[in-house]
C-alpha positions in Angstrom: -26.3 -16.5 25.2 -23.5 -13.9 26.1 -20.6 -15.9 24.9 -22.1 -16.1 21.2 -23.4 -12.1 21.3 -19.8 -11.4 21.9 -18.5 -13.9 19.4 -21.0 -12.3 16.6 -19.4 -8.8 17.4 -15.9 -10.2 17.6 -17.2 -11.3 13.9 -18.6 -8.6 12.4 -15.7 -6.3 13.8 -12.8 -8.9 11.4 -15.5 -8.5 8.5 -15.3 -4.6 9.1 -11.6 -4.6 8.7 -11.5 -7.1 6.0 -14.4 -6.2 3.7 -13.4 -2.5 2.5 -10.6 -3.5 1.6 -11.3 -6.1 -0.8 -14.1 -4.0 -2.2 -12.0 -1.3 -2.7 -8.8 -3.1 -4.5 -10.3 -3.6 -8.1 -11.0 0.2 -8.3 -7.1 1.0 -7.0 -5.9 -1.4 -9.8 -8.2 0.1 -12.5 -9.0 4.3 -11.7 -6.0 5.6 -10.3 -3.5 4.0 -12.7 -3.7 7.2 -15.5 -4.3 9.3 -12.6 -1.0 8.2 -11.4 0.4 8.9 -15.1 -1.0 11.9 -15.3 0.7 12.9 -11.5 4.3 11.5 -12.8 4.0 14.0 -15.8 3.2 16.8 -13.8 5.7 16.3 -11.2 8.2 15.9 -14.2 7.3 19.6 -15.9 7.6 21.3 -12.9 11.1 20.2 -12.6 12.2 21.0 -15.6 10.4 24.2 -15.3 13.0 24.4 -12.1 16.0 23.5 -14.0 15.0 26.2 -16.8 14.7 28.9 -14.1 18.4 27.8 -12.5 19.8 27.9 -16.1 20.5 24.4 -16.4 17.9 24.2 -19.7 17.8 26.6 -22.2 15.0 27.7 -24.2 15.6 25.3 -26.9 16.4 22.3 -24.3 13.1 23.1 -21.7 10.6 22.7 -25.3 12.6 20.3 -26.4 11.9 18.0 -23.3 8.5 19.1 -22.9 7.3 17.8 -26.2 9.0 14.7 -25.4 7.2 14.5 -21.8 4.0 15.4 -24.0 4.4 12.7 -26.5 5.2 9.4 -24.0 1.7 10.6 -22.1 -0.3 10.3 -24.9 1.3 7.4 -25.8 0.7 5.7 -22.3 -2.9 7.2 -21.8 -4.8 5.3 -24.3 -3.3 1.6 -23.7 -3.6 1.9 -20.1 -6.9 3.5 -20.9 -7.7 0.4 -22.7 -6.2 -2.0 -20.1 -8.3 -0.6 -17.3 -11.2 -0.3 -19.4 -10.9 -4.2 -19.9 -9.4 -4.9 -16.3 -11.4 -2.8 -13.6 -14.8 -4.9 -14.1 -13.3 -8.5 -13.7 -11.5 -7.0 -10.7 -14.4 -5.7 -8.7 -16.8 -8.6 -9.8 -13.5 -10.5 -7.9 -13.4 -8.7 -5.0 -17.4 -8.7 -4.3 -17.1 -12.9 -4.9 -14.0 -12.4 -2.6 -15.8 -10.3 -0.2 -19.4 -12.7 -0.2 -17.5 -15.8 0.4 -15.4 -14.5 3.3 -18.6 -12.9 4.8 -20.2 -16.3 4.7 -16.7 -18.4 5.5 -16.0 -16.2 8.6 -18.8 -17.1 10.7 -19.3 -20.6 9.6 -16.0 -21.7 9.8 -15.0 -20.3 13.8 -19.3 -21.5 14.3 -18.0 -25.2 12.9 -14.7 -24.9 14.8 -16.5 -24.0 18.3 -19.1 -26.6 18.1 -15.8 -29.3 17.1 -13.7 -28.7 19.9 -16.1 -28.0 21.9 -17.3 -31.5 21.4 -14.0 -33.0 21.6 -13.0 -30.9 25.0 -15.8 -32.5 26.5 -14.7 -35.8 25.8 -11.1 -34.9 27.1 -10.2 -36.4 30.9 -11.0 -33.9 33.4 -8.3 -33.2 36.0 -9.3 -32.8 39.5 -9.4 -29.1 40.8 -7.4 -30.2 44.6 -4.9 -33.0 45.3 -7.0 -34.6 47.6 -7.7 -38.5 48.0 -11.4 -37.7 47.7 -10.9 -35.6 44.8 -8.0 -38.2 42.9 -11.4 -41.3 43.7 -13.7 -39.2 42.1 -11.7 -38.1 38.9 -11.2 -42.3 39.0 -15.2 -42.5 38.7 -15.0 -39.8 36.3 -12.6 -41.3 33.7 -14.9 -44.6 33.8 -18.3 -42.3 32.9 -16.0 -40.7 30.2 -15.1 -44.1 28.3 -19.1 -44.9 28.5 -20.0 -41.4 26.9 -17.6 -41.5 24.0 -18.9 -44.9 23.5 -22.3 -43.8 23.1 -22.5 -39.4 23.3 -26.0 -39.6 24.2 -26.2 -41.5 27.2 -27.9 -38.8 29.2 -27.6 -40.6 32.8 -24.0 -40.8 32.2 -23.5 -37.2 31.5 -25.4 -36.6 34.9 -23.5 -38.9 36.9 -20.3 -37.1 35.7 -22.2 -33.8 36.4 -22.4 -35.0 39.9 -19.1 -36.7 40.3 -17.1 -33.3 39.0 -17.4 -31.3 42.3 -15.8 -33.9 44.5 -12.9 -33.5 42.1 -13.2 -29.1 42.6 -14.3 -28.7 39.2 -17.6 -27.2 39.1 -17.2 -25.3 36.1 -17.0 -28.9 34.1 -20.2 -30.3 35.8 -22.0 -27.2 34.5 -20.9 -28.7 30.8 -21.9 -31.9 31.8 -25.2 -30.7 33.3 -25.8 -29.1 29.7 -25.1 -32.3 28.2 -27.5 -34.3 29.8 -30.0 -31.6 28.7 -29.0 -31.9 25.5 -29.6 -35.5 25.0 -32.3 -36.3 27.6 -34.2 -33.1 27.7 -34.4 -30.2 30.1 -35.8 -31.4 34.0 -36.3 -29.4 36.8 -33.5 -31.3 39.0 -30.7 -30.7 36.0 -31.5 -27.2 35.7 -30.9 -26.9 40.0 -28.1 -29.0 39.6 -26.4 -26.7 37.1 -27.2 -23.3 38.8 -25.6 -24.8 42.1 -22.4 -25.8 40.2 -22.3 -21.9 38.6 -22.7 -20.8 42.3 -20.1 -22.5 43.5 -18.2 -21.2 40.5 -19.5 -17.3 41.6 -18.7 -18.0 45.9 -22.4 -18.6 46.2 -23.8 -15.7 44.4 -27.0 -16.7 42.4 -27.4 -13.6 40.3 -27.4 -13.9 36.7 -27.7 -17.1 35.0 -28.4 -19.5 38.1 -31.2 -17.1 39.3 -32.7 -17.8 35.4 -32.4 -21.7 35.7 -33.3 -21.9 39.3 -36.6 -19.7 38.0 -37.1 -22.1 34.8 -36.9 -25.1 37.1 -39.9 -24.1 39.2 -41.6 -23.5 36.5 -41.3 -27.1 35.2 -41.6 -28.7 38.5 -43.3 -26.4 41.4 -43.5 -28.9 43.8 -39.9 -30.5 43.5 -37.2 -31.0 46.2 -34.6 -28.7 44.8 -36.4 -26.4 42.8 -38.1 -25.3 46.0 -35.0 -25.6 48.3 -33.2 -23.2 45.8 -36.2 -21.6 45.0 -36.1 -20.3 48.8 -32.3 -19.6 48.6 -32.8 -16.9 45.7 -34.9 -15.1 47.0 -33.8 -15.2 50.4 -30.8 -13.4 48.4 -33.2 -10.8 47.3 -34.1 -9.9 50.3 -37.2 -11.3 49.3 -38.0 -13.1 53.1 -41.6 -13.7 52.4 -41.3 -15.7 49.4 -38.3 -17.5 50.7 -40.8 -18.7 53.6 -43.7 -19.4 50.8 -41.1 -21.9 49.2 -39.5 -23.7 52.3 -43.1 -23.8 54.0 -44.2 -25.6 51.3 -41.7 -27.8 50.7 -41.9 -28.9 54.5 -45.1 -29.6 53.5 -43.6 -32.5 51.2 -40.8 -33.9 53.3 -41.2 -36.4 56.1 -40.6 -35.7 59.6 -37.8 -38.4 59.5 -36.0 -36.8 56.4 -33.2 -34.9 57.4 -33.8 -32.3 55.3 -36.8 -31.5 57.3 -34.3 -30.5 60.2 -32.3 -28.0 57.7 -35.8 -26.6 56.5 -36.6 -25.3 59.9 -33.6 -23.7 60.5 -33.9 -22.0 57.2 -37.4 -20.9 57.9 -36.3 -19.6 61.3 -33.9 -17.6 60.1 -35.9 -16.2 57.1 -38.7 -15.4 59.5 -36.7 -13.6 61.8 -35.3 -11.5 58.6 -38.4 -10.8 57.7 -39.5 -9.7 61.3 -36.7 -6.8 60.8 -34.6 -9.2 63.6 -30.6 -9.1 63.2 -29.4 -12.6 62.0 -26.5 -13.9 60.6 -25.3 -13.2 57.3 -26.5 -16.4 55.6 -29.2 -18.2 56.6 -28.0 -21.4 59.0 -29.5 -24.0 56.5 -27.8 -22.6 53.4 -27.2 -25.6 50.9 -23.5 -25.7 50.8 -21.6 -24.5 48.1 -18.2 -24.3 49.5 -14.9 -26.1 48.9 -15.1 -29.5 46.8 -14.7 -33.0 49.1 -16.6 -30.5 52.3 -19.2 -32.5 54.5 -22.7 -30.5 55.4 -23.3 -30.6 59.2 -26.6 -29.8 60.7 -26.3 -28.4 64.0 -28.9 -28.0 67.2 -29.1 -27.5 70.6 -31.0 -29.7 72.8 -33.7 -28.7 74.9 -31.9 -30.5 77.9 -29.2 -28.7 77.8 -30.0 -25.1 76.4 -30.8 -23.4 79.5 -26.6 -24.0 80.2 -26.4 -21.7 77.3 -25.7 -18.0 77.0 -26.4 -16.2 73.7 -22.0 -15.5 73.1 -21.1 -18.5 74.0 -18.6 -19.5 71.2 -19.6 -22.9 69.1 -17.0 -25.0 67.8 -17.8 -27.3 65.0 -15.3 -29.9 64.2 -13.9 -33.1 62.4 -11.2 -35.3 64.2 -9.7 -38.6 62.8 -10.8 -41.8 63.9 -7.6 -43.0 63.6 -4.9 -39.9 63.1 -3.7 -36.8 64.4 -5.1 -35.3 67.6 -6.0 -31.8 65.9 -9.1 -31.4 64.4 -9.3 -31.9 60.6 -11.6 -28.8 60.2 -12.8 -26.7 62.4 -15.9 -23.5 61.8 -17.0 -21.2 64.5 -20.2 -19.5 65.3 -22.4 -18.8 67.8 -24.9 -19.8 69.9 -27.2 -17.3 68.4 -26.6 -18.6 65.0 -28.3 -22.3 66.3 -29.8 -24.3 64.5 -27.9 -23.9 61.9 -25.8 -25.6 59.0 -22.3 -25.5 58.5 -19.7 -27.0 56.0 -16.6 -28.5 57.1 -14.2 -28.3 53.9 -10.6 -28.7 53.3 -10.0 -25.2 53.5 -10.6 -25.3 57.2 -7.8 -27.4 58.3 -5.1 -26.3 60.9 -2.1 -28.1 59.3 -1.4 -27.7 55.6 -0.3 -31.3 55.3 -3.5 -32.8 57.0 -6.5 -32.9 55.1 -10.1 -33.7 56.2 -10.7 -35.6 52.8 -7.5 -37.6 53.5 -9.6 -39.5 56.2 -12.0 -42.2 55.6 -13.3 -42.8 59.3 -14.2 -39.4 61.3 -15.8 -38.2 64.3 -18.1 -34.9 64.0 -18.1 -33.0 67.4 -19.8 -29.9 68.3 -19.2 -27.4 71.6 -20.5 -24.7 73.4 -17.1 -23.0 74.7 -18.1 -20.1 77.3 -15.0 -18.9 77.6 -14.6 -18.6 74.1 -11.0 -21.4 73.7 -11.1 -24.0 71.6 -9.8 -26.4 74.3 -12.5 -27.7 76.2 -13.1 -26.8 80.1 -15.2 -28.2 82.3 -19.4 -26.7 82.0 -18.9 -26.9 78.0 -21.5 -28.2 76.1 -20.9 -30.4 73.2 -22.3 -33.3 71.0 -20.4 -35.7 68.6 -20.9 -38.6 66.2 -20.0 -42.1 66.4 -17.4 -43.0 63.7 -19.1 -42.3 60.4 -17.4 -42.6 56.6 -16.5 -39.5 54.7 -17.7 -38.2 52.9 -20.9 -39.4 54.3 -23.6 -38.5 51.5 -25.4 -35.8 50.0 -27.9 -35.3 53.1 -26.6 -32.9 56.1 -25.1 -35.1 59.1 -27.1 -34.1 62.1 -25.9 -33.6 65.2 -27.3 -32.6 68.6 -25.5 -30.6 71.2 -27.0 -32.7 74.3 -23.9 -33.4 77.2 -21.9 -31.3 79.4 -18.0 -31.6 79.4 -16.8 -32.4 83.1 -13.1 -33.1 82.9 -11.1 -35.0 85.3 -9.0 -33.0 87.8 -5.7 -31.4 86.9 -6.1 -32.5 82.9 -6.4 -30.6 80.2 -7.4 -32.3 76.7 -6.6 -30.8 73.2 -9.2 -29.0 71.0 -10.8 -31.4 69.1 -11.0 -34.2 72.6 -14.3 -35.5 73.7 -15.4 -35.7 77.6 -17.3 -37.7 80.2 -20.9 -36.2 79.5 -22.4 -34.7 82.8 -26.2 -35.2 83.9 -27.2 -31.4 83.8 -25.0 -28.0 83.5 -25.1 -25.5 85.7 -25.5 -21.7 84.3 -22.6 -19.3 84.1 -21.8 -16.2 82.7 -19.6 -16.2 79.9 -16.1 -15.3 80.7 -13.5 -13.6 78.7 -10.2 -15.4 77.0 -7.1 -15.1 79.3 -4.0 -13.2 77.7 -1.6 -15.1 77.6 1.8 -13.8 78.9 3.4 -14.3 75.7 0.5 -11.8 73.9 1.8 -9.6 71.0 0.2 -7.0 69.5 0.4 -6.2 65.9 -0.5 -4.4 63.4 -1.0 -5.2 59.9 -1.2 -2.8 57.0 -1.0 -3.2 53.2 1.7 -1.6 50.8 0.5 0.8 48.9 1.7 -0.8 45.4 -0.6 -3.7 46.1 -3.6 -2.2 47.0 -4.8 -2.9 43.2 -4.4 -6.7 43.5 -6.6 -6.8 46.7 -10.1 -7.3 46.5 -13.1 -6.5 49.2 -13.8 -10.5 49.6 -10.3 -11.5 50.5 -9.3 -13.1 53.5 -6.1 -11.9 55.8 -5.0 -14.0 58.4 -2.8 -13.3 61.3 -0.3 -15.2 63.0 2.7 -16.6 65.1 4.6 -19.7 64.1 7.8 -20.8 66.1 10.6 -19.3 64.8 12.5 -22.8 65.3 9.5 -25.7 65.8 6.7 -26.8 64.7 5.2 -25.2 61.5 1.3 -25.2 62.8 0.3 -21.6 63.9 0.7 -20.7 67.5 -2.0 -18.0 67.6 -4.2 -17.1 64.5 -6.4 -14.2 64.3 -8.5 -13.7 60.7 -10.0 -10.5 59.4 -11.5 -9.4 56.2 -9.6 -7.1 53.8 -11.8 -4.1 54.4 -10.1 -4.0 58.0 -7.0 -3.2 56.8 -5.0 -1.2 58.2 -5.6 -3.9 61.4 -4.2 -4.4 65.0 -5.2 -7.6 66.8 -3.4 -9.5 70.2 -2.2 -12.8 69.2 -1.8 -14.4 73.0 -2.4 -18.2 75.0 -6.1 -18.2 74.4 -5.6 -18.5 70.9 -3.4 -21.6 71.3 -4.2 -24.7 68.8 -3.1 -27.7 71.4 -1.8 -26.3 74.8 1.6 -27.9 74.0 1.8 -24.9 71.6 0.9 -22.2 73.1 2.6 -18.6 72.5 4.7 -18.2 75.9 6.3 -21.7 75.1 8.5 -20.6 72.7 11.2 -17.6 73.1 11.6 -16.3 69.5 8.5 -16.6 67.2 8.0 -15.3 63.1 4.7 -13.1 62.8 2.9 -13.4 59.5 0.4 -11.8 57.6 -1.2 -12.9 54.4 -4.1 -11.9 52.2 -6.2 -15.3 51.0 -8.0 -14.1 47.5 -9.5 -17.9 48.4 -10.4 -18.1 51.7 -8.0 -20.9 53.0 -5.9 -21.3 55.6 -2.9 -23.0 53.3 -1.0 -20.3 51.3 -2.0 -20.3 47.4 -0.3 -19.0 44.2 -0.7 -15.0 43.8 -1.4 -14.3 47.7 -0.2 -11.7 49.4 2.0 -11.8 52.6 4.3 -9.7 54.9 6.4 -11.5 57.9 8.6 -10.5 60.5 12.0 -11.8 61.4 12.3 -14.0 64.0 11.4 -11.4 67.3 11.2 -12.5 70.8 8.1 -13.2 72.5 9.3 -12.5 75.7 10.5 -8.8 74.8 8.3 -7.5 71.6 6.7 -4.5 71.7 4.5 -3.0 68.6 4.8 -5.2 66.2 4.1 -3.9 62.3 4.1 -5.8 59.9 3.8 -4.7 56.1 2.0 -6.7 53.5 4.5 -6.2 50.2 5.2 -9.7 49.1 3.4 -12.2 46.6 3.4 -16.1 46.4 4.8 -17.2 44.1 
């Protein structure tokens, strides 16, 4: 509805600039002709009243040329009298027709043009949004749906299979056509309408406001009682702020789902969450069984704590949620963190969350999923840690949220010392500890980021700044990271040991490190086209003091 209010203003603002002056040209041509005449005579009689004043004329020469003046008006007046009289009519009757038929053409013509290629766009190859293998397989599927819709345009299941298939490729914004497609020619359903206001919120960074809040609305209205209408229902107005009718929805769709569905293990964690936001209760931001509607080619993780095992748990303890090859590198593929606080919750594990830039979690067709409870708050495990994993499962593994239970104990042989993302000999029962506090690492340098002032305009409140060291001659994988939002700025952090990725790479192993800042307008890790960055020359760990570093440089 917006795009074609705007495109009748655009409209009628051309017709505004076009239509007065057609109207007005017959009665240029036809009434200002003699008035012109008229002009030319005067102009003529004052100078030759000039010349008689400077003496150029005499008496007999200034009436002489006056009557002459006199004489070719008269004779002009009357023909071009004549010739307007017979002219002026036709030429406005002309530039009314002129003026009706561009009022009509105008509109109908860039109407008939949008509809044309909008058509034809649509039947155009889409290209996937990431160069992922996960992405290139599903732009593979894609091209085969297109060849069946431009053999027959009105095969509605095939425009909602590509509508389905565009994500995995990053392209959202085309599933949303698709989705309106399959409208088109199968009629409007409850599921299509959720399916399209979950592509525009992945479009928006999960925002639901505007036009997905309207569909989302619609589609309870056609089916109250259906799976996603309910599900979303829940999510906008959980959004709102609206708690108690978030609860109304997800209780009520718990209602519907059997115990064995996994989606009944999401729905509590929803409901737990929205009920302790409605009890006034500080929670996290986003409720922990929020649908996701992150990065294309991410896998949805459902996350608990067993009963077993929870008493070995302190409410800080740092949880580590992770992806690791089957058969690959050692570092995890993707990695989120959160809290025990935040469990049950649901997390996605995306591209956008890998370590290495050249290592991607969709690049993998066999994974692991591991979860752990770190009390001292490292990413490489230690003996006490709790933690949970998957057998070997495909990826992506489906629509439905992989669960996995945090149920063992870490107990590590003596005098070893596994990377991030190993696994451990599972212990019988934990014993409870305080949480302790990272270790600084003797190489730990503190710095402080700030942003030039000349870029403050190309910085937005949702963008992403990471901080880190990378070996001034080594491996290209960050040594210690630290990420802040872009409100912090100005920011200092301590980038030390504890922050180390694989204990082969720690900070204090290297003499002469590069510090880097950049500003993510995306969120990821790997640098991007139009972010913002400031880095240090190569310093040495051993002997750094302060460290600034100054944000004045863009990707190009």
């Amino acid at each position: 509805m917006g795009f074609w209010i705007a495109a009748i203003l655009l409209i009628c603002l051309a017709l505004a600039l076009v239509l007065p002056a057609l109207l007005g040209r017959g009665r240029t041509a036809g009434v200002t002709r003699d008035e012109l005449n008229i002009t030319v005579y005067r102009d003529r009689l004052e100078e030759l009243k000039g010349e008689l004043a400077n003496g150029t004329l005499s008496e007999a020469q200034f009436g002489q040329a006056r009557a002459e003046l006199a004489r070719a008006l008269l004779q002009d007046l009357p023909g071009e009298d004549e010739g307007a009289t017979q002219m002026t009519v036709p030429a406005q009757a002309a530039a009314r027709w002129a003026a009706v038929i561009t009022a009509l053409a105008v509109p109908l013509l860039g109407v008939w043009l949008y509809l044309e290629l909008d058509a034809r766009t649509l039947l155009m190859s889409v290209p996937p949004g990431e160069n992922t293998e996960q992405a290139q397989a599903a732009a593979r599927r894609a091209d085969q749906l297109m060849a069946r819709v431009k053999a027959n345009p009105a095969d509605d299941k095939a425009w909602l299979e590509l509508g389905r298939t565009y994500p995995a490729m990053g392209r959202p914004d085309a599933a949303a056509q698709a989705y309106d497609k399959a409208a088109q020619t199968g009629g409007e359903s409850a599921d299509l309408l959720v399916a399209k206001a979950h592509a525009l919120s992945r479009l928006r960074g999960g925002n639901l406001a505007g036009e997905p809040e309207k569909l989302i609305t619609r589609a309870l209205e056609l089916d109250p009682d259906g799976k996603g209408a309910l599900t979303w229902g829940g999510m906008l107005a959980y959004q709102r702020g609206e708690y108690a009718q978030a609860i109304a929805h997800w209780e009520r769709l718990l209602k519907l789902v059997p115990k064995e569905d996994p989606l009944n293990n999401m729905l509590q964690g929803l409901l737990d969450t929205a009920r302790a936001r409605n009890r006034g209760e500080a929670v996290a931001t986003a409720p922990h069984g929020a649908p996701a509607t992150g990065a294309a080619g991410g896998i949805t993780v459902a996350v608990t704590l067993d009963k077993s095992v929870r008493d070995g748990a302190q409410p800080d303890d740092t949880v580590y949620v992770m992806a690791n090859a089957v058969n690959g590198p050692k570092m995890p593929l993707a990695v989120a963190k959160a809290r025990i606080s935040d469990l049950p919750m649901t997390v996605e594990l995306n591209d956008s969350m890998g370590m290495m830039p050249n290592t991607r979690l969709s690049d993998f067709k066999k994974i692991v999923l591991l979860a752990r409870v770190s009390r001292a708050g490292t990413p490489v495990p230690r003996n006490g840690d709790l933690f949970g994993q998957t057998d070997a499962i495909a990826n992506p593994p489906g629509e439905q949220p992989v669960q996995l239970a945090i149920n063992r104990v870490v107990k590590l042989p003596p005098g070893t010392t596994p990377p991030p993302g190993a696994t451990a000999t599972p212990a019988p029962a934990p014993e409870a500890s305080a949480p302790r506090p990272a270790p600084a690492g003797s190489g730990a340098l503190k710095v402080t980021a700030s942003l030039d002032p000349a870029l403050r305009g190309e910085v937005r409140l949702s963008d992403s700044v990471f901080i880190f060291a990378r070996a001034a001659s080594g491996p290209k994988m960050p040594l210690a990271a630290v990420k802040r939002a872009a409100t912090d700025l100005p920011v200092t952090v301590t980038l030390d040991d504890s922050m180390a990725m694989a204990p082969q790479f720690k900070l204090s192993s290297f003499p002469e490190v590069v510090v880097v800042v950049r500003v993510s307008k995306t969120g990821d890790v790997i640098a991007k086209s139009g972010d913002l960055f400031g880095e240090t020359a190569p310093i040495s760990v051993k002997d750094a003091g302060a460290i600034e570093v100054m944000i004045n440089q863009q990707v190009p």
